[in-house]
N, C-alpha and C positions, 0 to 999 in steps of 0.2 A: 504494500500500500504506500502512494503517495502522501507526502505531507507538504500542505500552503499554508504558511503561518504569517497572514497578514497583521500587521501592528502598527499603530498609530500614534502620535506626542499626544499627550494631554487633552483626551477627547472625552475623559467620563463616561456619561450614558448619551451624550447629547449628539441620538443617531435614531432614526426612524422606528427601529424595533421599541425603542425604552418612549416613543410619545413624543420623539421631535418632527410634526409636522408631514409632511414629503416630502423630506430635504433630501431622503438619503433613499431613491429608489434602488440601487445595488444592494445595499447596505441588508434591505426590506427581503429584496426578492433570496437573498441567502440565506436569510432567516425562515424563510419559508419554506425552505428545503432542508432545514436544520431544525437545532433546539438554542434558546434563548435563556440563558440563567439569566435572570432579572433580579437575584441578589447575590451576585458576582463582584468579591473585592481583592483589591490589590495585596502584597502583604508590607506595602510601603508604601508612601503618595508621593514619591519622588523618583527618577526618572531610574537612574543605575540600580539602585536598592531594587527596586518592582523588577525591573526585567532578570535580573540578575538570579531573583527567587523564583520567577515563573521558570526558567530555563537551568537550574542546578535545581530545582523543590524543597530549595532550603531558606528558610527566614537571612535577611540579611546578616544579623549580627552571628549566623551559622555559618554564611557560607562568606564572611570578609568583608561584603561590598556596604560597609558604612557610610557611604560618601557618594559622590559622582566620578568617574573614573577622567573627565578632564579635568579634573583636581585632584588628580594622582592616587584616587581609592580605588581598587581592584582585588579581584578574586583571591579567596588565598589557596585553591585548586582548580587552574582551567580543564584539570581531566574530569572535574564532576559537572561542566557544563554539557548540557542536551547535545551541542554541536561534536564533541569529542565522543561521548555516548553511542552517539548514531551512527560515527565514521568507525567505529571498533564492529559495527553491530551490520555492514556491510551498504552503509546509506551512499549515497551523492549527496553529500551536502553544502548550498548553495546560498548565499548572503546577497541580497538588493539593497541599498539604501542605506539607512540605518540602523546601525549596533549602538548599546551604550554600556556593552559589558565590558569594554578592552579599550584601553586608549590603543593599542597597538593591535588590529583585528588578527593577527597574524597567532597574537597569542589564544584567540577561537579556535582556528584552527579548520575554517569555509573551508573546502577542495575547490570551491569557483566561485569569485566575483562576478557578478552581473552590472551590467550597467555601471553606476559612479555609486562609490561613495560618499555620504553628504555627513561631511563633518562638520564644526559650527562655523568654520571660515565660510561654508555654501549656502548658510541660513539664509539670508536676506532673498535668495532666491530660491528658498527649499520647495516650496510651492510646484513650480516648476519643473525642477529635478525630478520629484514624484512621477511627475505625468510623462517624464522622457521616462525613466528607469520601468514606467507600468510596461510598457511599448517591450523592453529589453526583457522584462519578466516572462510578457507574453511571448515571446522567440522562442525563450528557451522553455517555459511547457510547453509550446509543440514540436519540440526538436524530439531527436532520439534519445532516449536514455536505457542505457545497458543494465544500469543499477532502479532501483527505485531511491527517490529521490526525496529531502527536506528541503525547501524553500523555507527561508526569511526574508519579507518583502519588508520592509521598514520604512515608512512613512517620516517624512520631518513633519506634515500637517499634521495636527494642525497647532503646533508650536507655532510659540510667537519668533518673531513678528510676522503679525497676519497679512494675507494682500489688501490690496484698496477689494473695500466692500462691492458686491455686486447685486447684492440686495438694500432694499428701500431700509434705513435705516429708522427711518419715521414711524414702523408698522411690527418691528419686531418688539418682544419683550425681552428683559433681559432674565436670565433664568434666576430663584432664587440660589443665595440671598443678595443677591445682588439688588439695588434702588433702581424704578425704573426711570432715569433722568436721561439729558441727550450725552453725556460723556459717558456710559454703561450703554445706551442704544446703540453708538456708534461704535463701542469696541466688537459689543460681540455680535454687530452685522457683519465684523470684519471675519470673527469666528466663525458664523455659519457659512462664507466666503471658503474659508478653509477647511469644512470641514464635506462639501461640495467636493474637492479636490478630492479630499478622500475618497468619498462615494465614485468618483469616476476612475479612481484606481482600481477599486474594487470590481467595478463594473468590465472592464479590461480584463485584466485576471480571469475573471470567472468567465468572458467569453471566451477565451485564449482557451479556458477548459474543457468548453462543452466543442471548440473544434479538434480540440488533439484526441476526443476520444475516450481520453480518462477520467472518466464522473465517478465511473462505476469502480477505481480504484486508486480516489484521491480522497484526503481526508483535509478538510478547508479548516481553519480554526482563523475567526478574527477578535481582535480584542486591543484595549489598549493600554497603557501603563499606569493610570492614575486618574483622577478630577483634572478639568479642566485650571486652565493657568488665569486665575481672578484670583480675590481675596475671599478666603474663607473657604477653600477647594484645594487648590493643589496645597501641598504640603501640611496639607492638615488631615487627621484624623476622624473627620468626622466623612458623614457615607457621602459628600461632596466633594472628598478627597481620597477618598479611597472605594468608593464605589467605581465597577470597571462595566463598560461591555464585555461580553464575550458569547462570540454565538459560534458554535459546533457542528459543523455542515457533514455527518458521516459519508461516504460514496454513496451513491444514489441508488436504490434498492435495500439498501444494508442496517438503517438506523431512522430514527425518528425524524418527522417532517413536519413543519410547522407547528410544532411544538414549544409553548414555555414553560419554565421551572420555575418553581419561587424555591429552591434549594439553595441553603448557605454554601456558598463554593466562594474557595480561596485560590487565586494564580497558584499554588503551590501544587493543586490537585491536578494541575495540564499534565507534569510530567510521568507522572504514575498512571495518569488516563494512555495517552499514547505509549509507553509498554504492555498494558494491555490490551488495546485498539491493534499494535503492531505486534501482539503475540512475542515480548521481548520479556526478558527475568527484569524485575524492579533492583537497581541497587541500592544497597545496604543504607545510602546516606539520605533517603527522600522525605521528608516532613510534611510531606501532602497525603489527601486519598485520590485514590482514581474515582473517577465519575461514571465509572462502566454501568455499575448501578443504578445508577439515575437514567444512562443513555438509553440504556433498554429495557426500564421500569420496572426493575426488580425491585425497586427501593425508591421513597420521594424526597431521601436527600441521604448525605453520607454523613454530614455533621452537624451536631447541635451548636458549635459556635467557630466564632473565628478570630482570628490574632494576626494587630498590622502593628506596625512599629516605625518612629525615624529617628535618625541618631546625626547626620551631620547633612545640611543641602548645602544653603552659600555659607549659611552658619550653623553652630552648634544648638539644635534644640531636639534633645531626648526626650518625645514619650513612647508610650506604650497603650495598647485598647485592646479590649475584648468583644466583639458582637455577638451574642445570639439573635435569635431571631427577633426580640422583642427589644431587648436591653440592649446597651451600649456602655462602657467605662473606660474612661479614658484618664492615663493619670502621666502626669507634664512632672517630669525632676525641674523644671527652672516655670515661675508663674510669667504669664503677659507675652506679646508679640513678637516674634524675631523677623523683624520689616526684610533683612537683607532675602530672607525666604520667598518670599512675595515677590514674583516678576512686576517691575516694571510697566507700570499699562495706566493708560486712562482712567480706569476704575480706580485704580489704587492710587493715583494719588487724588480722586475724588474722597473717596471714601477717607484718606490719612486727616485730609483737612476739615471731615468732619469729627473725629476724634476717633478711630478706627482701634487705634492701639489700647484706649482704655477701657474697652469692652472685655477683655482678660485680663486685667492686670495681676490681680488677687488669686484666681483659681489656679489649682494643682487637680485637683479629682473632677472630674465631672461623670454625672450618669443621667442616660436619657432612656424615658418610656418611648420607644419607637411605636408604636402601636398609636399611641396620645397626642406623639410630639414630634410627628418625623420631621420635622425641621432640628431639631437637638438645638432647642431655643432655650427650656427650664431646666433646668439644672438641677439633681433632686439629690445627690452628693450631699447635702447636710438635712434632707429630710427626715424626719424620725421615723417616717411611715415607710421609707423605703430602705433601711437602714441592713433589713434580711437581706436584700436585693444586695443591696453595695457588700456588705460581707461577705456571699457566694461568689462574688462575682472578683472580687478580689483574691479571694483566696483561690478561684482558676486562675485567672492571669497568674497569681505568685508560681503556682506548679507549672505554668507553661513554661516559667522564664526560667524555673532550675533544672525543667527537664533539658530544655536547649542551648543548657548554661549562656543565659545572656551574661553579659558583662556588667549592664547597667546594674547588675545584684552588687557590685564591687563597688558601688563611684562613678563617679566621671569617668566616659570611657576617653580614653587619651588620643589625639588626635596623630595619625600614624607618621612616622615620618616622611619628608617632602611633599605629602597634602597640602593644600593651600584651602585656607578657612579664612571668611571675613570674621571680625570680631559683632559680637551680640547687639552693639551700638549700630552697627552700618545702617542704611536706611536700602539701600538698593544691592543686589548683590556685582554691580559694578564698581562701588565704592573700592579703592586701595586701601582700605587699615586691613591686614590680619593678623591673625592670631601669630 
């Protein structure tokens, strides 16, 4: 069986299967030939951390990648990434676009580049790139292949910076929690601009598929790495930042069809799903479950909860959370905003200058009835009535964290040598002060 693992920047749920409009008819028509987890989270809301765990099936602070790898964080085993895994196990394995596990791709270990790599010197025109390299993807599923093959198509959209908008920016909303004013209208018309691009990658892809032939012996997986890049999304914990797509297209005759999940599933479970999907032994180091169960309805979910985590983006800010399905707890080692986290954007410095920072200053715990509050707006972390809640749910996380010996159990985790960190003051993660 083939594998297409299409992957996107910072695109959340904000895609036609999770209720975005028609923005995204590929996006739609995949899903319909698949299954759609509709409570699909990241195990990080930052870019290397997330990918890093979907692709080894291990929590970041497991598998090394604390940081972003253009700031010198990186794997502390590239033999336990999926790519190395597959090339042992007798795959073609093939890299489009974007990686963000290796500053040096070479240490993956692709057997073939396709197209360009878009590293952040080719941002400003990643958009673009995209829709050349979909073209290059398309070649090569319908060339020959000797072996069966894994595809990474890697998307820069719909990272900022976005193109000039091509929707009316007068008539879009902006998504919660975002204010709907014209400097939040007109960022994210620029977003759904980008995220269009997507969709028409997508849409490429999947024709390139249904002419080479191989429906019936490709396994499509799209998804993308975190919350969208606003305030109060990406790099936060809450299910605006770590709420993911992910929709699982099996070869066509083989697996379920327009079907949705409300199954808690963590990125960590891809990996352990495809050795089973691909009849492969699981190895010894994976912290996910497979999803075999749920694919073919033996079962209506594999886990009662789930666990995301961040420890360094532009700056140091450690926490930790637990979801089930109802509850949420999230608990911050340092209280109040770390701005340098926060891209850069319209929104944000809207939002700064209306006092944006001191909506956190004071909390460390926070707990939300998702069922009541799915905005994770009340905060019930000092209510007396929810106090069983917060103690169960604490003492999960504490056993999560010693079974996978986090670090954060010891202190500060120490920033590794030659990483580059802004300090906790910056306001932009371009500022020059580091640590």
């Amino acid at each position: 069986m083939n594998v297409i693992y299409v992957h996107s920047h910072d695109t959340g749920r904000q895609i036609t299967p999770y209720g975005l409009g028609d923005g995204t008819p590929n996006l739609q028509k995949l899903a319909e030939r698949g299954i759609v987890f509709r409570q699909a989270f990241s195990a990080a809301p930052t870019c290397s951390p997330s990918r890093s765990a979907l692709l080894t099936g291990m929590v970041p602070h497991s598998n090394g990648m604390l940081g972003l790898v253009h700031r010198g964080f990186r794997l502390q085993d590239y033999h336990k990434h999926l790519v190395r895994y597959l090339n042992a196990h007798g795959y073609e394995t093939a890299l489009s676009g974007v990686q963000h596990e290796a500053r040096d791709v070479k240490d993956i270990g692709y057997k073939k580049i396709i197209g360009q790599l878009l590293e952040s010197k080719r941002w400003n025109s990643g958009h673009l790139d995209d829709l050349d390299n979909a073209q290059h993807v398309a070649q090569f599923i319908k060339g020959k292949h000797e072996l069966p093959y894994f595809l990474s198509f890697g998307l820069f959209s719909t990272h900022r910076p976005f193109p000039n908008a091509d929707v009316d920016e007068k008539y879009v909303r902006p998504p919660f929690p975002l204010p709907d004013v014209a400097a939040t209208r007109q960022d994210y018309a620029q977003f759904l601009t980008s995220v269009r691009v997507v969709d028409k990658c997508v849409g490429i892809v999947m024709e390139a598929l249904q002419e080479s032939g191989q429906v019936n012996d490709t396994l499509v997986i799209y998804t993308t790495d975190h919350g969208m890049a606003f305030p109060g999304m990406k790099a936060t914990l809450y299910d605006t930042g770590i709420g993911v797509s992910l929709i699982v297209k099996p070869p066509d005759g083989s697996g379920p069809a327009g079907v949705v999940s409300d199954a808690l599933v963590s990125h960590l479970d891809v990996f352990p799903t495809l050795c089973d999907l691909l009849d492969l032994p699981k190895p010894e180091w994976l912290q996910g479950q497979s999803l075999g169960p749920v694919l073919f309805g033996d079962k209506s979910s594999v886990h009662d909860a789930v666990f995301a985590e961040t420890n360094y983006h532009a700056a140091y800010e450690p926490m930790r959370c637990i979801r089930t399905d109802r509850y949420k707890f999230i608990r911050r080692y340092r209280a109040g905003v770390v701005s340098a986290n926060i891209d850069d954007s319209d929104s944000k410095t809207f939002l700064y200058d209306q006092g944006y920072t001191d909506m956190y200053a004071n909390e460390t715990e926070e707990l939300y009835d998702l069922h009541l509050d799915p905005s994770e707006r009340i905060n019930l972390a000092h209510s007396p009535e929810h106090q069983h809640i917060r103690t169960r749910l604490v003492n999960r996380l504490q056993q999560w964290m010693v079974s996978t010996n986090d670090p954060i159990l010891h202190g500060r985790i120490a920033k590794p040598p030659g990483t580059i960190v802004n300090t906790v003051d910056c306001y932009s993660p371009d500022d020059s002060r580091f640590e």
